[in-house]
C-alpha positions in Angstrom: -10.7 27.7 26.7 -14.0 26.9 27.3 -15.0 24.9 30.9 -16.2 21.6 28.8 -13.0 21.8 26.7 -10.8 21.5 29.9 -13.0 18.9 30.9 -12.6 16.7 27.9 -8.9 17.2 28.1 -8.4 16.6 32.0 -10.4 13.7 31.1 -8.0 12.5 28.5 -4.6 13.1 30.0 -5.5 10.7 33.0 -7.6 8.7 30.9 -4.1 8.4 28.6 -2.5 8.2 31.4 -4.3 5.3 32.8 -3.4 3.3 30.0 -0.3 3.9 30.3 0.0 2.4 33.2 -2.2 -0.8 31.9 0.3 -1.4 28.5 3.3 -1.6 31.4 1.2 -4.1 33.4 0.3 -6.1 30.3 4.0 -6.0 29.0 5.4 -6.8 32.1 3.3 -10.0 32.0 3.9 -11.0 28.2 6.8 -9.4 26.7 9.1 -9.7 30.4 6.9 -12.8 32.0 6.0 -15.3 29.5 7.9 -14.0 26.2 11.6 -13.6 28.3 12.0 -10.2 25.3 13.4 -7.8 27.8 13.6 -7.9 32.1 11.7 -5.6 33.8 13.3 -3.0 34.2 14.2 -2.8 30.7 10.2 -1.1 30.1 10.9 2.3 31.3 13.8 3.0 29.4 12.4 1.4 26.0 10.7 4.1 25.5 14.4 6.1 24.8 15.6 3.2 22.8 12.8 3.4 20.4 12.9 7.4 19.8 16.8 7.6 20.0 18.6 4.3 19.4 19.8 1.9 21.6 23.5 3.5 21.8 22.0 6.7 23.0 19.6 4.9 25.7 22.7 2.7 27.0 25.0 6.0 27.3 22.1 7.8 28.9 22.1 5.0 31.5 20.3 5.6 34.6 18.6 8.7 32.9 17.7 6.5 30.8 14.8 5.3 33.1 13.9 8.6 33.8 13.2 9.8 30.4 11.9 6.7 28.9 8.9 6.9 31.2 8.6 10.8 30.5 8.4 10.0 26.8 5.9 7.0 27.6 3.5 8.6 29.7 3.8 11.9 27.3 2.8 10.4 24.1 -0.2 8.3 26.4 -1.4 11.9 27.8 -1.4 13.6 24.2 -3.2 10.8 22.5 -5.7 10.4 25.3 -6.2 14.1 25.4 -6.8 13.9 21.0 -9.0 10.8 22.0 -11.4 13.0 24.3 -11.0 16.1 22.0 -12.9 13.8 19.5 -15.0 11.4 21.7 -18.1 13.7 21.6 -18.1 13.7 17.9 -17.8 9.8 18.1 -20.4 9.5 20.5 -22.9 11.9 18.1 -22.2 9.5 15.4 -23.3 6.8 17.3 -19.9 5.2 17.8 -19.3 3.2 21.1 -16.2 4.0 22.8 -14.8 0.3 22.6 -15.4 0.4 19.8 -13.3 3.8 18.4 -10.6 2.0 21.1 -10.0 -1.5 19.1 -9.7 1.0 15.8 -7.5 3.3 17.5 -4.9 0.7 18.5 -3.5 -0.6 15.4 -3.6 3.1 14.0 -1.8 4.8 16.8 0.8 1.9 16.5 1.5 2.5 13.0 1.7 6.5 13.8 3.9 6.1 16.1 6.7 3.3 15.0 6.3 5.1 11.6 7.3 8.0 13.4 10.1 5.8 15.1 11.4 4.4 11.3 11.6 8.2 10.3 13.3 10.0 12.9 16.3 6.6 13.0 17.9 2.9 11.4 17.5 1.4 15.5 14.4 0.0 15.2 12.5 -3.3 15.6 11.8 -5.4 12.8 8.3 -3.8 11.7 8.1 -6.8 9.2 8.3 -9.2 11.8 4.9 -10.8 12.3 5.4 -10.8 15.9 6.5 -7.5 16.5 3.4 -6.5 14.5 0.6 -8.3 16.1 2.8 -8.0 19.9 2.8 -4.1 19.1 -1.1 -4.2 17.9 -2.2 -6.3 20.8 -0.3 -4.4 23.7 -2.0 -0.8 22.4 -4.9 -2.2 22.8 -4.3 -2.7 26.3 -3.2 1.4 25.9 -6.7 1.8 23.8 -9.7 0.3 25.9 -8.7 1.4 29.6 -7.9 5.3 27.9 -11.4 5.4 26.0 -13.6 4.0 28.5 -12.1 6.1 30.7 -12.9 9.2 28.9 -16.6 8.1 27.9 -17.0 7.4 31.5 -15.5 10.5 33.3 -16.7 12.8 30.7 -20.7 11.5 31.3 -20.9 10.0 28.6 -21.3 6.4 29.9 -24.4 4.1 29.0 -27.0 3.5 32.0 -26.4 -0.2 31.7 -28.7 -2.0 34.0 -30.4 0.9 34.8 -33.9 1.2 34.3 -35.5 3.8 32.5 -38.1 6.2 34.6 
């Protein structure tokens, strides 16, 4: 593997992994704080209860927590890694990393609670308008931090302010 190549993916698993820590924040605040859909301590092990049912998370119990956020902050290093694999390609095409961030979002939701329909019946209501914009909107909170993230760390980042010599 070539020295830029581990770059771009060091760059992407913390870059992933940052926003995974920034979707918890935001759905502490809105789905636990101000939308009362699951207490706070219920976000770690949702991750289990979305891949294997609810029946399996519950048995699991305090594994449960353990697991969820092994699955969570799994799934947010791969993608971010995949994100930075493809960022220099982005950036050659002109595309701003924002940008590729607020298009990733809705995608990578639909991947992944596809993925969730497929593999059981213990799912959310994906027809549920709320569960579809709530699951859009909180990726982006995944999305922006990850990319900008990558752009930066990788050297990629703009000069804002700066002026040219």
């Amino acid at each position: 593997m070539t020295r830029n190549k581990r770059e771009l993916l060091r760059a992407g698993i913390l870059g992933g992994l940052l926003g995974g820590v920034v979707i918890w924040i935001y759905e502490a605040m809105v789905w636990v704080g101000i939308q009362h859909l699951l207490p706070l301590a219920g976000i770690p092990r949702n991750a289990v209860g979305l891949v294997f049912g609810k029946a399996v998370q519950d048995q699991l119990g305090a594994i449960s927590y353990g697991l969820g956020t092994a699955i969570h902050f799994g799934f947010a290093a791969v993608w971010g890694a995949l994100f930075a694999l493809a960022w220099p390609g982005l950036r050659r095409r002109g595309w701003e990393a924002t940008f590729a961030a607020l298009l990733m979002a809705p995608l990578l939701w639909i991947v992944m609670h596809v993925a969730i329909a497929v593999v059981g019946d213990d799912h959310p209501d994906y027809l549920d308008p709320v569960v579809v914009i709530g699951g859009f909107l909180s990726h982006l909170f995944y999305t922006v931090p990850m990319a900008l993230w990558v752009k930066r760390t990788t050297g990629e980042a703009e000069t804002f302010g700066k002026v040219p010599h």
